[in-house]
Wavefront OBJ file of the C-alpha trace (Angstrom):
o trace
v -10.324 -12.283 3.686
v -7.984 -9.746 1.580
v -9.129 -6.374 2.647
v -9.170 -4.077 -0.856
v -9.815 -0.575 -1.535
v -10.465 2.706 0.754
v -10.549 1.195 3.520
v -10.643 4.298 6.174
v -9.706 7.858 7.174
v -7.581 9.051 10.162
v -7.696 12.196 11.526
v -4.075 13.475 11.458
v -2.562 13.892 8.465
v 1.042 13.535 7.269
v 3.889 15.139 5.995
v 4.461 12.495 2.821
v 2.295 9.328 2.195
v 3.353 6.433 4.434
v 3.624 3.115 3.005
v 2.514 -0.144 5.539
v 4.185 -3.289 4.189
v 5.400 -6.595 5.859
v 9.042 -6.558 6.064
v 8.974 -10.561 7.027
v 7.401 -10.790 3.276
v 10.659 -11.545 0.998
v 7.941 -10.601 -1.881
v 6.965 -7.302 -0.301
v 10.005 -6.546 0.551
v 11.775 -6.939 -2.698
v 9.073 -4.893 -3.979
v 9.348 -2.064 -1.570
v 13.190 -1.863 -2.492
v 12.181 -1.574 -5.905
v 9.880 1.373 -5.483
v 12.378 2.686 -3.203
v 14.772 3.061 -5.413
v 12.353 4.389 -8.224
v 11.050 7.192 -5.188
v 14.295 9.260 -5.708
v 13.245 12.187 -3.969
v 11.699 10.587 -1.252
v 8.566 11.112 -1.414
v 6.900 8.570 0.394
v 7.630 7.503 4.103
v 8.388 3.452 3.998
v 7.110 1.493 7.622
v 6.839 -2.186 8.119
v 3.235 -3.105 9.832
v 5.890 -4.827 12.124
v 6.739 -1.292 13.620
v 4.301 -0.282 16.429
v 3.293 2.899 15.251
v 2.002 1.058 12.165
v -1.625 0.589 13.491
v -1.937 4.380 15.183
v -0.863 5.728 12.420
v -3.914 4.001 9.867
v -6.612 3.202 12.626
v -6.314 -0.565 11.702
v -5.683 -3.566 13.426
v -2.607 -5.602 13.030
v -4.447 -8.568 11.210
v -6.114 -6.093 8.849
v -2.470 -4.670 7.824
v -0.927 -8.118 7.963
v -3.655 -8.622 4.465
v -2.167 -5.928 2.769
v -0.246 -3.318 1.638
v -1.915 0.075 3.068
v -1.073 3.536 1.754
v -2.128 6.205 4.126
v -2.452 9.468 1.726
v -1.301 12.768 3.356
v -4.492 13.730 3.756
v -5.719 10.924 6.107
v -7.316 8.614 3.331
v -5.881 4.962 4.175
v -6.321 2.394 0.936
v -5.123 -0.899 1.079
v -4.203 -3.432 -1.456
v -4.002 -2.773 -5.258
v -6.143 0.230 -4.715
v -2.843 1.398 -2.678
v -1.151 0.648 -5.243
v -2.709 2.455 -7.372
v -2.327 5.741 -4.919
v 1.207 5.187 -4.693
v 1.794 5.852 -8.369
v 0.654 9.571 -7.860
v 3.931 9.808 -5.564
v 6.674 8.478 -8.139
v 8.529 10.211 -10.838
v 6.376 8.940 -13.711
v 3.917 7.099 -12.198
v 1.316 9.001 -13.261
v 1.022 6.861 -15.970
v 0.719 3.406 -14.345
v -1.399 4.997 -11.962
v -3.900 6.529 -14.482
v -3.922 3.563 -16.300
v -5.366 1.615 -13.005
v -7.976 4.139 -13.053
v -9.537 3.277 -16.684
v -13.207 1.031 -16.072
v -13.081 -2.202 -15.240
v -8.778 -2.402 -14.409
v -8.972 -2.676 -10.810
v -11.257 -5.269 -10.149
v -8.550 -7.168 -12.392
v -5.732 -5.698 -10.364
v -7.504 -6.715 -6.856
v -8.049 -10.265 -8.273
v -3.889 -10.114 -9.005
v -2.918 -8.843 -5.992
v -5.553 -11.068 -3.994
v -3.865 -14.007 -5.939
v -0.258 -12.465 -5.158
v -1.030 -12.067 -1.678
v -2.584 -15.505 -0.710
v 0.696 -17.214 -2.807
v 3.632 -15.182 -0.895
v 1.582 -13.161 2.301
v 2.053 -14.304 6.140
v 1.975 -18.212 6.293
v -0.253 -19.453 9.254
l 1 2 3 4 5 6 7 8 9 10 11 12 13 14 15 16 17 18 19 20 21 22 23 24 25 26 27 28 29 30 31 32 33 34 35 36 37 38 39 40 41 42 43 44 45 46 47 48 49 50 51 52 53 54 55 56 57 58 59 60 61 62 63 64 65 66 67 68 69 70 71 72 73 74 75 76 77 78 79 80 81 82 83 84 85 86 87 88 89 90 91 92 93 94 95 96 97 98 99 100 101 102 103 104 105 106 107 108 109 110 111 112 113 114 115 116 117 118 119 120 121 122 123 124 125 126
Protein backbone atom coordinates (compact mmCIF):
# COMPACT_ATOMS: atom_id res chain seq x y z
CA UNK A 1 0.00 0.00 0.00
CA UNK A 2 1.49 3.52 -1.31
CA UNK A 3 1.84 5.56 1.78
CA UNK A 4 0.59 9.41 0.70
CA UNK A 5 0.51 12.59 2.44
CA UNK A 6 1.86 13.91 6.02
CA UNK A 7 2.82 11.11 7.10
CA UNK A 8 4.77 12.14 10.53
CA UNK A 9 6.87 14.60 12.56
CA UNK A 10 10.41 14.13 14.02
CA UNK A 11 11.72 15.93 16.63
CA UNK A 12 15.00 17.41 15.32
CA UNK A 13 14.87 19.61 12.75
CA UNK A 14 17.21 20.38 9.84
CA UNK A 15 19.33 22.73 8.32
CA UNK A 16 17.62 22.41 4.52
CA UNK A 17 14.77 19.93 3.61
CA UNK A 18 16.10 16.42 2.99
CA UNK A 19 14.86 14.54 0.16
CA UNK A 20 14.44 10.32 0.72
CA UNK A 21 14.45 8.69 -2.73
CA UNK A 22 15.54 5.17 -4.02
CA UNK A 23 18.70 5.49 -5.82
CA UNK A 24 18.20 1.66 -7.25
CA UNK A 25 14.96 3.41 -9.00
CA UNK A 26 16.38 4.44 -12.65
CA UNK A 27 12.89 6.53 -12.59
CA UNK A 28 13.62 8.23 -9.29
CA UNK A 29 16.76 8.71 -9.96
CA UNK A 30 16.53 10.41 -13.26
CA UNK A 31 14.10 12.51 -11.58
CA UNK A 32 16.18 13.50 -8.65
CA UNK A 33 18.98 14.61 -11.22
CA UNK A 34 16.51 16.66 -12.78
CA UNK A 35 15.47 18.58 -9.71
CA UNK A 36 18.99 18.65 -8.86
CA UNK A 37 19.98 20.46 -11.40
CA UNK A 38 16.86 22.87 -11.26
CA UNK A 39 17.93 23.31 -7.09
CA UNK A 40 20.86 25.65 -8.08
CA UNK A 41 21.52 26.96 -4.83
CA UNK A 42 21.21 23.94 -3.05
CA UNK A 43 18.63 24.12 -1.20
CA UNK A 44 17.55 20.84 -0.45
CA UNK A 45 19.76 17.95 1.04
CA UNK A 46 19.42 14.78 -1.56
CA UNK A 47 19.70 10.99 0.48
CA UNK A 48 18.88 7.67 -0.98
CA UNK A 49 16.51 5.55 1.60
CA UNK A 50 19.47 3.15 0.78
CA UNK A 51 21.74 5.29 3.17
CA UNK A 52 21.33 4.27 6.87
CA UNK A 53 20.63 7.43 8.31
CA UNK A 54 17.59 7.51 5.99
CA UNK A 55 15.11 5.98 8.57
CA UNK A 56 16.56 8.10 11.85
CA UNK A 57 16.39 10.88 10.16
CA UNK A 58 12.17 10.57 9.20
CA UNK A 59 11.11 8.06 12.05
CA UNK A 60 10.03 5.53 9.30
CA UNK A 61 10.73 2.17 8.52
CA UNK A 62 12.64 1.06 5.54
CA UNK A 63 9.51 -0.54 3.76
CA UNK A 64 7.51 2.63 4.40
CA UNK A 65 10.38 4.77 2.52
CA UNK A 66 10.94 2.04 -0.03
CA UNK A 67 6.81 3.30 -1.14
CA UNK A 68 7.82 6.62 -1.64
CA UNK A 69 9.47 9.61 -2.05
CA UNK A 70 9.56 11.40 1.58
CA UNK A 71 10.40 15.07 2.08
CA UNK A 72 11.31 15.80 5.61
CA UNK A 73 10.60 19.79 5.92
CA UNK A 74 13.13 21.70 8.11
CA UNK A 75 10.88 21.91 10.60
CA UNK A 76 10.38 18.15 11.33
CA UNK A 77 7.13 17.65 9.14
CA UNK A 78 7.92 14.34 7.01
CA UNK A 79 5.35 14.01 3.76
CA UNK A 80 5.66 11.37 1.47
CA UNK A 81 4.59 10.82 -2.02
CA UNK A 82 3.02 13.52 -4.29
CA UNK A 83 2.19 15.44 -1.21
CA UNK A 84 6.23 15.61 -1.02
CA UNK A 85 6.19 16.63 -4.01
CA UNK A 86 4.25 19.14 -3.63
CA UNK A 87 6.54 20.49 -0.49
CA UNK A 88 9.48 20.30 -2.53
CA UNK A 89 8.29 22.98 -4.92
CA UNK A 90 8.45 25.61 -2.02
CA UNK A 91 12.39 24.88 -2.14
CA UNK A 92 13.09 25.54 -6.01
CA UNK A 93 13.70 28.68 -7.87
CA UNK A 94 10.18 29.02 -9.28
CA UNK A 95 8.45 26.39 -7.93
CA UNK A 96 6.18 28.26 -6.24
CA UNK A 97 4.10 28.00 -8.99
CA UNK A 98 3.86 24.22 -9.57
CA UNK A 99 3.64 23.95 -6.03
CA UNK A 100 0.64 26.35 -5.54
CA UNK A 101 -0.96 24.94 -8.29
CA UNK A 102 -0.97 21.33 -6.36
CA UNK A 103 -2.60 23.13 -3.67
CA UNK A 104 -5.91 24.30 -5.68
CA UNK A 105 -9.19 21.71 -4.49
CA UNK A 106 -9.41 18.61 -5.70
CA UNK A 107 -5.45 18.45 -7.57
CA UNK A 108 -3.88 16.18 -5.24
CA UNK A 109 -6.06 13.43 -4.94
CA UNK A 110 -5.35 13.44 -8.87
CA UNK A 111 -1.64 13.81 -8.27
CA UNK A 112 -1.61 10.81 -5.54
CA UNK A 113 -3.59 8.64 -8.05
CA UNK A 114 -0.44 9.63 -10.69
CA UNK A 115 2.17 9.08 -8.55
CA UNK A 116 0.45 5.85 -6.99
CA UNK A 117 0.22 4.72 -10.72
CA UNK A 118 3.98 5.94 -11.33
CA UNK A 119 5.15 4.22 -8.41
CA UNK A 120 3.55 0.69 -8.75
CA UNK A 121 4.85 0.83 -12.79
CA UNK A 122 8.73 1.75 -12.04
CA UNK A 123 9.07 1.38 -7.77
CA UNK A 124 11.11 -1.67 -6.09
CA UNK A 125 10.23 -4.97 -8.00
CA UNK A 126 9.55 -7.89 -5.50
Amino acid sequence: MLIEGEVGRVAQTCRRPILIYDADCDFCARWVGRIRSWDRGQAVYYLPLQDNRAPGLTGRRREDLQQAVHLVRTDGVVFAGAAAARELFGYLPGGAIPGSAMRIPGLMPLAARMYAWIARRFGPVG
